[in-house]
N, C-alpha and C positions, 0 to 999 in steps of 0.2 A: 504494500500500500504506500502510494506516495505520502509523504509529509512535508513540512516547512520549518525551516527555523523562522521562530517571529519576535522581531523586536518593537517595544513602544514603548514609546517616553512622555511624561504627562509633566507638564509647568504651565505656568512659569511657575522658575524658582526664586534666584535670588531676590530677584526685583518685588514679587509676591511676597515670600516670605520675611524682607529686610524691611518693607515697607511697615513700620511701626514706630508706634511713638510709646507704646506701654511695652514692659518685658512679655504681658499677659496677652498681647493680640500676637506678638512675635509668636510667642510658643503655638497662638491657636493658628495660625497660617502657616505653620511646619506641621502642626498636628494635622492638618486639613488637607494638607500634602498629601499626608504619610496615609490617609484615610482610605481619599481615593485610591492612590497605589495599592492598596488592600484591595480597595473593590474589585480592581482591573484585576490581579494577580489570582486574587480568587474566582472569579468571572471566569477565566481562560482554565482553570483547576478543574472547575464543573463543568465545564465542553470539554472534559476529557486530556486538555494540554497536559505534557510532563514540563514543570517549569524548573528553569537551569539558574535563573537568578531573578528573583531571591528563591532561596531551595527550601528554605524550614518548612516542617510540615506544620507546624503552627504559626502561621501567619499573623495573631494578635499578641505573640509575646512582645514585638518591639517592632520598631519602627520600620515603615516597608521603603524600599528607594524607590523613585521616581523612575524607574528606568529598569523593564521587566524583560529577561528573555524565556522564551519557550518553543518548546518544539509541539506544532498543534497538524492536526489531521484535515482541518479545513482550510480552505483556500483562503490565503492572506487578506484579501478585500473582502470575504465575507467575513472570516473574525474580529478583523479590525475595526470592520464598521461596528460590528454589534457590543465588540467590548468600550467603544468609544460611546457609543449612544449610552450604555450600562451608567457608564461616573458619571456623563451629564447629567442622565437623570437622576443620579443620586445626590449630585450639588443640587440640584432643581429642588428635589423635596426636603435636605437635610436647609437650605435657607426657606423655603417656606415655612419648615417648624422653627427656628429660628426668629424670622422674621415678625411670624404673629403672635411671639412675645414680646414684640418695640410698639407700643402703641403708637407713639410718635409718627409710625411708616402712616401708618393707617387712618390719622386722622389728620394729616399734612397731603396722602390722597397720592404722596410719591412711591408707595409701594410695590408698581407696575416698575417703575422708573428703578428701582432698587433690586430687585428680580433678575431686571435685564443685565442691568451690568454684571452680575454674577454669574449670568449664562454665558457670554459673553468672556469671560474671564478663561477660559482654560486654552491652553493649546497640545492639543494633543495630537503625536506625530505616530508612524507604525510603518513596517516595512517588513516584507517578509520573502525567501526566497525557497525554492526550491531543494530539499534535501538530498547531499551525492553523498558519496563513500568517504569524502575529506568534510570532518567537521570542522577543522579551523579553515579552510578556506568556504566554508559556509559561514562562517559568524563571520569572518572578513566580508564577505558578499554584502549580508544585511547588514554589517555598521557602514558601506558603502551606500548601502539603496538609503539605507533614514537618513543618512549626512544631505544626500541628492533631496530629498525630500524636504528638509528644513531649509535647504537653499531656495527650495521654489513654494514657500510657503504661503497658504492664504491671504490677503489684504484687506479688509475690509472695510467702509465708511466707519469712523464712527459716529458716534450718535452722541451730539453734544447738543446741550441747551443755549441760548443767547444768554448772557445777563447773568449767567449761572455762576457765583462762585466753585474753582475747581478743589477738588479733598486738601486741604491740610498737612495729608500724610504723604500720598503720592504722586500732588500736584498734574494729575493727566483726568482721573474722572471728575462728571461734574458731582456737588455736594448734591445730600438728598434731604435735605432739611431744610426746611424754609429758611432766606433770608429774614422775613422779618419777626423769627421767634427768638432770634439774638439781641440783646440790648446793645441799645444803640449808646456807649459811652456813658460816661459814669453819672450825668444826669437824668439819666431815662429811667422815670420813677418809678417803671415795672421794672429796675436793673435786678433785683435779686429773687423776685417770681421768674424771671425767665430764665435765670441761671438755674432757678432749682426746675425749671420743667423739661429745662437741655436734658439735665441731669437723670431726671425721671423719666423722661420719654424716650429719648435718644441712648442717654448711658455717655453724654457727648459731655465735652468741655468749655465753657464761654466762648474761646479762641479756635475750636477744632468742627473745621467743616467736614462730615466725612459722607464719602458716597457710600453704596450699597456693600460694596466688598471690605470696606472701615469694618460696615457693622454689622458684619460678617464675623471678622475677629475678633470684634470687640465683644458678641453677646457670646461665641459659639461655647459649647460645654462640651468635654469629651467623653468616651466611652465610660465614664463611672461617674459623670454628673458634672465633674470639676470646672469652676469656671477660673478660680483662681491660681495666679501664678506668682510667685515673690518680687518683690519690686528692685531695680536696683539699688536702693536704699537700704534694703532690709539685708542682702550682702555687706552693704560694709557698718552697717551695723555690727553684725553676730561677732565679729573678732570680741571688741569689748565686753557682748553678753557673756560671750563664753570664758574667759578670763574672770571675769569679776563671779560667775560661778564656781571657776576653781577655783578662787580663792576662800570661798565660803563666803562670801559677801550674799545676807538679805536682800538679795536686789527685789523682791514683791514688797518691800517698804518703802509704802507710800504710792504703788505701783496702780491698786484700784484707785485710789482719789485721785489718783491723774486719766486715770479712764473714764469716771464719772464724767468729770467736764471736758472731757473731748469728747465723750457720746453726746454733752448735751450742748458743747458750741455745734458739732454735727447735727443735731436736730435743727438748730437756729437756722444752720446753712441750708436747711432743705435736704441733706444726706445724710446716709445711716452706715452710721461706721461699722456695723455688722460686716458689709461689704469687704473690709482688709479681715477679714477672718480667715484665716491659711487651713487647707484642707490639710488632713492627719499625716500625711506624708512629709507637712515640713516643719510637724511642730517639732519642739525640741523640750528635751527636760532644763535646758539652761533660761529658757527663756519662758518665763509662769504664766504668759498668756498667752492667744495660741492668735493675735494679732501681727499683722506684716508691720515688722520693727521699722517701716517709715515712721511711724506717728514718735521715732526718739528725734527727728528732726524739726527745728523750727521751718529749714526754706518747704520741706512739703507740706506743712503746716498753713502755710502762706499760701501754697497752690490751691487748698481746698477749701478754705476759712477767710472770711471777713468782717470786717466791723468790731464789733466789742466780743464775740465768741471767740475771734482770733486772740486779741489782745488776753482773755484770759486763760484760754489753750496754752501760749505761750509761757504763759508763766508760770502755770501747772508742771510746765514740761521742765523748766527749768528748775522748778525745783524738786522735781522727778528725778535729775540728771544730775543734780547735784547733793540730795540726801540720800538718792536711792541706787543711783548707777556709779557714782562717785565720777562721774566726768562723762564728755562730749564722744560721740562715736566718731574714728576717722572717715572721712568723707570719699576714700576709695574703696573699690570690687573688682574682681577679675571678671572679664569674659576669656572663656577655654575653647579655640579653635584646630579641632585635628584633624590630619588626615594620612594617609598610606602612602608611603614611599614604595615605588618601582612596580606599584602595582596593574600598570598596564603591560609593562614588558610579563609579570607574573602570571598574570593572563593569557595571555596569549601562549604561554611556553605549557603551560597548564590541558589550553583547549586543545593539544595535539594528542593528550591523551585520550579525547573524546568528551561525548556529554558524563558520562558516569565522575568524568575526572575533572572538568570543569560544575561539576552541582558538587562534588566533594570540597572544593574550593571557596566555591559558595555557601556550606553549610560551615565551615570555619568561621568566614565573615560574619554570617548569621550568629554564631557560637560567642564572638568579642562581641556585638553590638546587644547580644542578650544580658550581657555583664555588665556594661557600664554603668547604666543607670542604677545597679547595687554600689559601684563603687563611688559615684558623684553623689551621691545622694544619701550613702551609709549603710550603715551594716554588713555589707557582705566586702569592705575595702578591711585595708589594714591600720585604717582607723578611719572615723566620723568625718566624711570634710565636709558636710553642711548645703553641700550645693544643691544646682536644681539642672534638671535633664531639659533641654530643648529639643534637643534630636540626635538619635544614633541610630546610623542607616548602614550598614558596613561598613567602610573605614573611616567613615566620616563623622564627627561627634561636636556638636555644641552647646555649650553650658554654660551657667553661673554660677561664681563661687565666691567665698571671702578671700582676701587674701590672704586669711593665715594660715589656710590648707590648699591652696589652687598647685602649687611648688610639687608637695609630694602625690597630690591627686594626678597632675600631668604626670610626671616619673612612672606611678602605678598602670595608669592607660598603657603607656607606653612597653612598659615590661608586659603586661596581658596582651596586649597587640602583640609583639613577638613570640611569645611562646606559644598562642593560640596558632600561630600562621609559619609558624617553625618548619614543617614541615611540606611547603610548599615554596619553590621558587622560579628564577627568571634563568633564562639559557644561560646565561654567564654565572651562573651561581647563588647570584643576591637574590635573599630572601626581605619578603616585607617587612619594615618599620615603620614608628609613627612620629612625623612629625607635627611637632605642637604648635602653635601659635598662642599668646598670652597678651591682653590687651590690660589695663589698668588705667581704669578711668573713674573719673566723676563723678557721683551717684546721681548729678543734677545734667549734666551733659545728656545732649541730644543723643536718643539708642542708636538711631544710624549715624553717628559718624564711631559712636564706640564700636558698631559693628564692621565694618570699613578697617578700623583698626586693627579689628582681631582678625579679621581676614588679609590684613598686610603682614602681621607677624608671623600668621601660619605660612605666607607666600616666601618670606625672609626666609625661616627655619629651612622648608623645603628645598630652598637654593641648596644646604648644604645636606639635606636630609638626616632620619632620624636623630633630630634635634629640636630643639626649643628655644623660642625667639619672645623675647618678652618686649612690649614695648610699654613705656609708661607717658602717660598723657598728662602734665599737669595743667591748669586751670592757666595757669602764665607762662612762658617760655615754649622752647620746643620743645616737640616729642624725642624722647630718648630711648633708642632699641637696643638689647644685648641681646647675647645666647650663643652656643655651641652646641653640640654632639652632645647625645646622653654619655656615652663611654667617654667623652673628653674629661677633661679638669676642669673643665665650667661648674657643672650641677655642685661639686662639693667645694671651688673658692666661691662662688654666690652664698652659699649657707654658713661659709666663714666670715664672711662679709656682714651676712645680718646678725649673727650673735657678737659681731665685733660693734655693731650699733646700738643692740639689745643690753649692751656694757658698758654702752656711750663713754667708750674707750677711744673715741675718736669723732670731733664736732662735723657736724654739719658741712660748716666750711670748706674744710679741707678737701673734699671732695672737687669744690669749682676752684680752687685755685689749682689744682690738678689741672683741672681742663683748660684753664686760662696759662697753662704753663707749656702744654700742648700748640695751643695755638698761636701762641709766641714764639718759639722754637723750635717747635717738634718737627717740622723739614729740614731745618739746618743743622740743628744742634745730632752729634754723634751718637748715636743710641746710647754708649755707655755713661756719656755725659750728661745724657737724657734721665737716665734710673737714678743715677748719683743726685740730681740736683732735685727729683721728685720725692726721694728716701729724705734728703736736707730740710725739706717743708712740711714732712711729716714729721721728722723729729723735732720740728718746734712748737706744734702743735699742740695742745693739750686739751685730751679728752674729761670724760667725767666732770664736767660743764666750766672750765677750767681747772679741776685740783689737781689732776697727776698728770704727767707725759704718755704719751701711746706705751704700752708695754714692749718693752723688746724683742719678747718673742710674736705679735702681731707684726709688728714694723718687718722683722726676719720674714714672715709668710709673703708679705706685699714682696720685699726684694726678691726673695726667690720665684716669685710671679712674674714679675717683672723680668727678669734674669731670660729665663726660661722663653719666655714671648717675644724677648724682640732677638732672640737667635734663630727664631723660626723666622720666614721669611713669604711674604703675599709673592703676586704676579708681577706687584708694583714697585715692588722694593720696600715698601713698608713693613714693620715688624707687625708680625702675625698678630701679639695681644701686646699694646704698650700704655703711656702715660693717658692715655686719651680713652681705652676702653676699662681702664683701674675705675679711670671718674666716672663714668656711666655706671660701672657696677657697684660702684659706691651710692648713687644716688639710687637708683633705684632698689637697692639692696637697702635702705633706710626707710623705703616705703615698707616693706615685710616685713622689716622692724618694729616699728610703731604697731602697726596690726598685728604684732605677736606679744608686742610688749616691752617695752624700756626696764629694762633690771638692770640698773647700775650698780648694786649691791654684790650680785654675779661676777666673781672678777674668773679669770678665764687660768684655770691650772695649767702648771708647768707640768712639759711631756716628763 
């Protein structure tokens, strides 16, 4: 009997999924993703296909990729068509239910309008050829026929309003909410009824026009009901909760009377702080209520509150933060960007074994991406790191975490990546690894430009592969990127670095006079003249907030780093690791400091 190998791919992605201004619509436009992919995958499962990627036989343990192959018994145009009609009509009904829980669609009358653009929304490609005797030059065929296929891709008018405000988030569709239920500037005497019916009807914000596919994200709930997702706030929070819980510190003192009056400046505002309630997955024993730890901030505070509620939220909070938490949370979080090194050469060397050896490949993949979300999220790592799963779809993984576990949570990824995939590789021998991308930003920073970030640091790492590229964004100055090779001397001088901060054995400072010493001389001056006159500025330095000198055996770690780095040698002439990457690793090695915690008390023993 003849067969087909058939491929199809369902997006968009980046653009669809990046498109967010909350962590919470993020995750639902990956989940929404990952949904359909399910549909389709299972769709082709019940026509009988054998599917090669994704291969699990249970398709709802984790995330499915956007990108299916299988070997099917029916003619490519007739599967294609019908697995394709299958997801639409399944976005078609899962935003109808959706939808007629926004009243707002329904009595603004744009709910046809909001529909469309969600139908509207998918692109879905497929391509399918002929099955011979050579299965890798059949999966070569079909990623040829779909490549051909997305080249000559649909066009169609869109369908825009005049006069229409376009979304807020994506800037391309038009908004489905009337202009005039927004207040019109601060003396528009209905300013605070209309804020609260944005709010109630829409689920929108004063400033946020969003079309149909917004609020799409914004309402959708996933397979167990979930609508919430942790905020970036509530990341850089938890380093402090969880600290001042080890220490034994009462931190629920005082902790209800500060919830009292933020539920009831939230009532004033027309919002019911019920809404930051975190489903069971992310509460924690460190932290006594099971609320998204934005509300320890005053700027979200300010985002949600006004008038005299705000003013006394405020103060609540502060003196929350200062009887009860004993101080202010740092105001950064990670985002965790991975992905698989050399895994298309793996691939390919793989499919000459056939279909049996390529789903075998595939059920590994399958095997890491069933794991991560125990290890980002807890319990099944080798220890807590608090985070929250976005997506894990084979090699690919997206997350948020604090900064005081993000360090060893990427390391862990990375080790379970390798050994789950140990035993598969590329004709020249290399086998897959992961490289990380590590972004550090703002909790108040726009998500897509933080997303953007972490998608540059994974792109960084990747240059050199299995490796980790951290990049740290601060609120002033430029961005600063490090990283190396897992098996390099990176991963353990960066952990020297932060417990060298954690001892505040070494100021702040020093660090930019590094870099300012770099860029003064560091083309002319002789490398060795270079280390000499950098070890010179450290030893007049003095840490532990001026009392003592750097200790001498830290100072010795730095020179032997130094030593070592600029005898190696780039393409450029420049030394491999010198004066210039100390300072970077310095600075942003003080950021996981703070989020782990300043112990000056701590002095650092002699070997």
């Amino acid at each position: 009997m003849q067969t087909y190998l058939f491929l199809m791919t369902i997006g968009p992605v980046q653009e669809f999924i990046a498109a967010a201004r909350r962590t919470r619509d993020l995750w639902a436009g990956s989940w929404l993703l990952s949904e359909l992919s399910r549909e389709a995958a299972q769709f082709l499962r019940d026509q009988g296909a054998t599917l090669i990627f994704p291969a699990q036989e249970d398709l709802s343990r984790h995330d499915v990729v956007n990108r299916i192959l299988a070997d099917v018994a029916t003619a490519p145009e007739t599967i294609g068509a019908a697995v394709e009609a299958h997801v639409r009509i399944r976005l078609h009904s899962l935003a109808i239910d959706i939808f007629n829980a926004v009243p707002g669609l329904r009595d603004a009358g744009t709910l046809p309008q909001a529909l469309a653009q969600v139908d509207d929304l998918l692109e879905v490609f497929w391509a399918g050829v002929e099955r011979t005797a050579s299965y890798g030059a059949d999966r070569e065929a079909v990623e040829l026929a779909l490549a051909a296929r997305k080249n000559t891709r649909d066009f169609a008018q869109p369908a825009h309003q005049q006069m229409v405000p376009k979304s807020s988030i994506d800037g391309q569709r038009d908004s489905v909410i009337p202009e005039e239920l927004y207040p019109r500037g601060d003396r528009d005497e209905q300013r605070n009824e209309k804020i609260q019916r944005l709010f109630q009807h829409f689920g929108a914000g004063q400033a946020e026009r969003l079309s149909g596919v917004d609020l799409l994200k914004r309402h959708l709930r996933g397979s167990g009901g979930e609508t919430d997702f942790p905020s970036t706030s509530h990341f850089a929070a938890l380093p402090l909760i969880t600290r001042r819980y080890a220490e034994g510190r009462e931190i629920r003192y005082r902790l209800n009377e500060y919830l009292d009056k933020l539920r009831t400046a939230y009532d004033a505002t027309g919002k019911n702080l019920e809404q930051l309630r975190l489903r069971q997955g992310f509460q924690l024993d460190a932290w006594p209520c099971n609320f998204d730890a934005s509300i320890l901030f005053a700027s979200r505070l300010e985002e949600e509150l006004t008038g005299e509620g705000l003013q006394q939220a405020r103060a609540a909070l502060a003196t929350y933060l200062r009887e009860g938490l004993g101080g202010e949370p740092e105001p950064y979080y990670a985002i965790l960007h991975a992905d698989g090194d050399h895994m298309g050469k793996v691939i390919d060397y793989q499919t000459q074994g056939g279909i049996k050896q390529h789903q075998a490949f595939s059920q590994a993949l399958d095997a890491f991406a069933d794991s991560v979300r125990g290890i980002v999220e807890g319990g099944e790592g080798k220890q807590p790191y608090r985070g929250a799963l976005v997506y894990a779809g084979g090699d690919d993984v997206l997350a948020f975490l604090p900064l005081d576990t993000v360090l060893p949570c990427a390391a862990e990824l990375a080790e379970r990546f390798a050994q789950t995939l140990q035993g598969y590789k590329a004709e020249d021998g290399k086998t897959p690894t992961l490289s990380v991308g590590i972004a550090i930003c703002h909790h108040i920073e726009p998500l897509s430009d933080a997303l953007e970030l972490a998608r540059k640091a994974e792109k960084a790492a990747k240059r050199t592969r299995n490796a980790v590229a951290i990049t740290l964004s601060k609120r002033s100055g430029v961005d600063t990127t490090i990283g190396g090779e897992w098996q390099s001397s990176f991963p353990g001088r960066l952990e020297g670095f932060i417990a060298l901060h954690q001892r505040e054995a070494l100021p702040d400072g020093a660090a930019f006079d590094l870099r300012d010493l770099d860029e003064r001389v560091g083309q002319t001056l002789d490398p060795a003249a270079l280390v000499a006159e950098a070890l010179r500025i450290l030893q007049r330095k003095r840490g532990r907030r001026g009392e003592e000198a750097i200790p001498k055996e830290d100072v010795q770690v730095i020179r032997d780093a130094l030593v070592a780095g600029t005898a190696a040698r780039r393409r450029d002439g420049r030394p491999a690791w010198g004066v210039n990457e100390l300072a970077d690793e310095l600075i942003v090695a003080r950021e996981f400091a703070r989020a782990r915690g300043i112990k000056p008390h701590e002095r650092r023993s002699s070997p």
